[in-house]
C-alpha positions as CSV (number, residue, x, y, z in Angstrom):
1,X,0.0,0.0,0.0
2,X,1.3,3.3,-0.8
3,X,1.9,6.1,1.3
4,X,-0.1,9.2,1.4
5,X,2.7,12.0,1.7
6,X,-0.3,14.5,2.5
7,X,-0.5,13.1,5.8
8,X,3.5,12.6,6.4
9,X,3.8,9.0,5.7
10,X,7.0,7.4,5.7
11,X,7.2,3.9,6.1
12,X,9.8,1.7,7.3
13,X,10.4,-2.0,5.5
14,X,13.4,-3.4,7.2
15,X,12.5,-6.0,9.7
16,X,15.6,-6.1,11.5
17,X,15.5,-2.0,11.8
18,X,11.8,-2.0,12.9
19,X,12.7,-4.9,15.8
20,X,15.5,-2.8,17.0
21,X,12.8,-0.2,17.1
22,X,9.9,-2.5,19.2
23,X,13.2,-3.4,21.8
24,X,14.2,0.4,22.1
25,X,10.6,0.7,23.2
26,X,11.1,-1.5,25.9
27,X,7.6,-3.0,25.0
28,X,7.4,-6.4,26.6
29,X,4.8,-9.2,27.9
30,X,2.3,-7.5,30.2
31,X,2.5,-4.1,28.6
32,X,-0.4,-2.0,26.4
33,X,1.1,0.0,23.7
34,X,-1.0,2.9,22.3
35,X,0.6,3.0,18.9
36,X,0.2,6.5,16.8
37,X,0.4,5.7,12.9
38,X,1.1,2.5,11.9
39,X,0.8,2.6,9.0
40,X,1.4,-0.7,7.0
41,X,2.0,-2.4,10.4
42,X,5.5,-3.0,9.9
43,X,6.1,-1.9,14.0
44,X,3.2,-2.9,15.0
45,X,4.0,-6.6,14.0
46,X,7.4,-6.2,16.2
47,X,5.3,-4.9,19.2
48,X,3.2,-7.9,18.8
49,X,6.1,-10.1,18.4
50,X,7.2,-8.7,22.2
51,X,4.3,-10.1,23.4
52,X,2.3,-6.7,23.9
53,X,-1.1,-6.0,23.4
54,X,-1.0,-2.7,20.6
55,X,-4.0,-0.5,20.4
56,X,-3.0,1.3,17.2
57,X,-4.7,5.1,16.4
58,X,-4.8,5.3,12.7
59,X,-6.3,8.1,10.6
60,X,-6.0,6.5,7.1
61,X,-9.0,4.5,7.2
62,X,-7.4,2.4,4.0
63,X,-4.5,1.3,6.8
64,X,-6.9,0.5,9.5
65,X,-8.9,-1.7,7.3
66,X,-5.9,-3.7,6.6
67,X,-4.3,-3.6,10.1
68,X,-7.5,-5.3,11.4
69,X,-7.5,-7.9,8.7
70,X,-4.2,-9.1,9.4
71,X,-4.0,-9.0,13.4
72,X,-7.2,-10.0,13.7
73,X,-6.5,-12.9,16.1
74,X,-3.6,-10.5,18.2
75,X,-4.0,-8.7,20.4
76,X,-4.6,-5.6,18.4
77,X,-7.3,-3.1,18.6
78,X,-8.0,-0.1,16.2
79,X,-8.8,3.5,16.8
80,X,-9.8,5.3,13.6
81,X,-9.3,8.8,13.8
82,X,-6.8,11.7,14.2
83,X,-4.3,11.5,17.0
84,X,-4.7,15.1,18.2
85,X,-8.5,14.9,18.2
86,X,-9.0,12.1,20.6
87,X,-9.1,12.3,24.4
88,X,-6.2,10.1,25.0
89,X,-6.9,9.8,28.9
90,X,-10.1,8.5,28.2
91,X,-8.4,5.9,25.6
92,X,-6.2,4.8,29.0
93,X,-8.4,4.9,31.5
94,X,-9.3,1.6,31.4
95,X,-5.3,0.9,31.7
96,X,-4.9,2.8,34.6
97,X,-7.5,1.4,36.9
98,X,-6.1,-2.0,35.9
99,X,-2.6,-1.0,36.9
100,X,-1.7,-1.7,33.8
101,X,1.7,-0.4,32.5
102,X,1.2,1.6,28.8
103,X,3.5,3.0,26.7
104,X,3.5,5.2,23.5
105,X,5.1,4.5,20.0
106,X,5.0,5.6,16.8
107,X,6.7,6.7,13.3
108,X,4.6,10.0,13.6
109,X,4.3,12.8,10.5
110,X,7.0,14.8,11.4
111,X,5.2,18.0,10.7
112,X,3.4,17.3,14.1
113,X,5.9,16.5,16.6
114,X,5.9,19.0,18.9
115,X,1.8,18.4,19.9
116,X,2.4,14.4,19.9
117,X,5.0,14.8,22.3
118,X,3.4,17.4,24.5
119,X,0.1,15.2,24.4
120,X,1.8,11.7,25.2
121,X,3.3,13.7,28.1
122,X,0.3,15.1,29.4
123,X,-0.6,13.1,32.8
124,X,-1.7,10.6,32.9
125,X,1.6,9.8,32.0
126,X,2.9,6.5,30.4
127,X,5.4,4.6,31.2
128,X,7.8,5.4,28.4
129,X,7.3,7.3,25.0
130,X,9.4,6.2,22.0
131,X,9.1,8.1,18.8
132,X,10.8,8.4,15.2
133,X,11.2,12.0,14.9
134,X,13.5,14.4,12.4
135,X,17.0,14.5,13.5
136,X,17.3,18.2,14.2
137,X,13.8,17.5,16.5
138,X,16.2,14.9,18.3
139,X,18.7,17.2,18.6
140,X,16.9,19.7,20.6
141,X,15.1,17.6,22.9
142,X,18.1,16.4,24.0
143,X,20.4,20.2,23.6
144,X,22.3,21.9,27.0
145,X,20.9,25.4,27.7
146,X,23.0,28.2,26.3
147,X,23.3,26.1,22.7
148,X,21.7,27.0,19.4
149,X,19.3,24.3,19.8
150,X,18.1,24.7,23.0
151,X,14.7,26.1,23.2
152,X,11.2,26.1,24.3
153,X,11.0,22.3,23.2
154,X,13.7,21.1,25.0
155,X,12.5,22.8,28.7
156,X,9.3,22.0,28.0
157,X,9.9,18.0,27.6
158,X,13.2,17.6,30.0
159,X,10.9,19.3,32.7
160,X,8.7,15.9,32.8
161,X,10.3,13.5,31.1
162,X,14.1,12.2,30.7
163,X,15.3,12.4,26.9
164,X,17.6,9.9,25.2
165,X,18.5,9.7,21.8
166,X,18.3,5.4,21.0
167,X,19.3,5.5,17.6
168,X,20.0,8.0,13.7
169,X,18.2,6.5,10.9
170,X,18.8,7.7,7.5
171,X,16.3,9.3,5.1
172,X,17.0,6.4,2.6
173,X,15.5,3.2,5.2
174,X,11.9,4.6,4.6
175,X,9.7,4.6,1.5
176,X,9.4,7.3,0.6
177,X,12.2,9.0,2.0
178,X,11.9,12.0,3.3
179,X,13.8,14.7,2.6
180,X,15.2,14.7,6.0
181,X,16.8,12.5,8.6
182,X,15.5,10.6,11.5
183,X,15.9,9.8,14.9
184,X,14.5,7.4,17.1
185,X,13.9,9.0,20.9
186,X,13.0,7.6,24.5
187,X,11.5,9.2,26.8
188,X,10.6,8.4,30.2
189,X,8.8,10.5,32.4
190,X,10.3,11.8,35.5
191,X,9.6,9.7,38.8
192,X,10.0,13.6,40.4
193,X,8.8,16.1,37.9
194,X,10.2,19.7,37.8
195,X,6.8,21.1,38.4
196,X,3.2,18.8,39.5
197,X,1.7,17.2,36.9
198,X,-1.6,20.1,37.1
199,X,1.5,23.0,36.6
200,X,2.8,21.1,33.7
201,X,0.9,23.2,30.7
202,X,1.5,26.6,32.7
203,X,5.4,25.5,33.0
204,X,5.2,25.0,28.6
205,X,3.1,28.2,28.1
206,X,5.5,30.2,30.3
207,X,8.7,29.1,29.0
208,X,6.9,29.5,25.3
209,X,6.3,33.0,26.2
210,X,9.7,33.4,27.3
211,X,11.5,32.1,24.3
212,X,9.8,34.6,22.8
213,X,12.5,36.9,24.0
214,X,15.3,34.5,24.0
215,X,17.9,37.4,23.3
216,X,16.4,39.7,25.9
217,X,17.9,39.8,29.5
218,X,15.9,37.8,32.1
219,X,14.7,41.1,33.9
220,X,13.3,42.1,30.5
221,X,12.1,39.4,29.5
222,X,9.7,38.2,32.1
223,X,8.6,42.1,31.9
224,X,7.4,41.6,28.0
225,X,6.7,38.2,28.0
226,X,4.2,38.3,31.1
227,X,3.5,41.7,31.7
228,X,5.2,41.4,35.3
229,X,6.3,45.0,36.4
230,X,9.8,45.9,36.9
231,X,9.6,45.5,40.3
232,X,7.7,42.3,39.9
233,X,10.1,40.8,37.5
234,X,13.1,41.7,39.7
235,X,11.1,40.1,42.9
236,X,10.3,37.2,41.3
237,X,13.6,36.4,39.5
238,X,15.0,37.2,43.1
239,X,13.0,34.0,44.9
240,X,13.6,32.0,41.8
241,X,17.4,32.4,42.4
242,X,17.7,33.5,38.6
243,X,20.2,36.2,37.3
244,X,18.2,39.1,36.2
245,X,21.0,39.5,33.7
246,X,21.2,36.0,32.0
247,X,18.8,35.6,28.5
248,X,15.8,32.8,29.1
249,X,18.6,30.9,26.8
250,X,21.1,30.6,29.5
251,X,18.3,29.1,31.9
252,X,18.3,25.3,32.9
253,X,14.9,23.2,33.1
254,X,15.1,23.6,37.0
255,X,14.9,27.4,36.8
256,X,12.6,27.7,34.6
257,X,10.4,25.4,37.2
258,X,11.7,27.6,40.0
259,X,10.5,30.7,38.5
260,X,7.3,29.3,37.4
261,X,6.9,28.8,41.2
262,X,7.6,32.6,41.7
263,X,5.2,33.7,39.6
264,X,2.5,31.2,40.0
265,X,0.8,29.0,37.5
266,X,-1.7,31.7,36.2
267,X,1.2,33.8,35.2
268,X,1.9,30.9,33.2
């Protein structure tokens, strides 16, 4: 079946590559995988093959057709529709009164990274994520602070969730290829988050707003990017323990947090 490029679909062949996929999951026997775009099924089969139970979101209804034909006696279950649409804690629910432990996979359309990973985030939280994303997507989920490619992505994931980098993947092992390279990353929430799991949107929206300004000084910053007075700004960079003199570029994860505590989530 071919891919439909309209809704990023890139698809990868290779069995070996997609099992070394399924075991950088971490997917095992016991474990519920809510899998976004599988496409053809190539991962989906390796999940499977790890004894987990995959409940696959698909939103080309010409793939779900076929995933249910050919895993009709797995355990597999199909959700037709659009990723970002669906309540996802309602898709879990059922997990998470069972103690069950979930995780989240996929080979997502690139073009939608940033809400995937922000929504598989969002509590309740799974046990691991573990997407193929763009390289230079990889790159700054996992960047210092004070380098090119730290940003508002990077705080905003690292605040709840630990960011590794499992393997590169080249443009030419997916059919298409893109016109890009990929990465495949794990993430595994934090067992002590930098903020509470109700502050975590407020922590993104802040920092957001703060990137905003990334070449501004701190004490300017907060000022434009919040409307804080001066003498709020300074007060509240004060109890954070923050430089008023540093650029929001300069900040690590934790101050970010510590600031956001300053200000209070509606600030965020």
């Amino acid at each position: 079946m071919r891919a439909n490029t309209r809704l990023g679909q890139h698809f990868l062949d290779d069995p070996a590559l997609l099992e070394r996929i399924a075991a950088a999951s971490e997917a095992g026997p016991g474990d519920v995988v809510l899998e976004i775009g599988p496409g053809p099924g190539g991962l989906t089969r390796a999940l499977l093959s790890r004894g987990a139970t995959v409940v696959a979101i698909e939103k080309d209804r010409r793939m779900g057709a076929e995933l249910v034909r050919r895993h009709a006696d797995a355990p597999f279950a199909l959700i037709e529709g659009d990723a970002l649409e669906l309540d996802w804690a309602a898709i879990v629910r059922p997990w998470t009164e069972l103690g069950l432990r979930w995780r989240v996979v996929g080979n997502i359309p690139y073009y939608i990274t940033s809400p995937l990973l922000e929504q598989a985030l969002t509590p309740p939280m799974p046990s691991s994520v573990t997407y193929l994303v763009q390289e230079e997507v990889a790159n700054r989920l996992v960047a210092a602070p004070g380098t090119s490619a730290y940003g508002a992505l990077t705080v905003g994931i690292s605040g709840v969730a630990d960011v590794t980098i499992a393997m590169r993947i080249g443009r030419g092992a997916f059919r298409p290829p893109p016109k890009v390279d990929s990465a495949l990353v794990h993430l595994v929430p934090r067992e002590v988050p930098l903020v509470p799991p109700s502050d975590v949107a407020a922590l993104r929206r802040l920092v957001v707003s703060l990137f905003s300004y990334r070449r501004k000084r701190m004490q300017r910053a907060l000022r434009e990017a919040r409307g804080v007075s001066a003498e709020g700004a300074g007060e509240a960079l004060l109890a954070a323990g923050i430089d008023p003199d540093l650029r929001p570029e300069a900040l690590a994860p934790e101050d970010f947090a510590r600031l956001l505590a300053a200000v209070g989530p509606e600030a965020g």
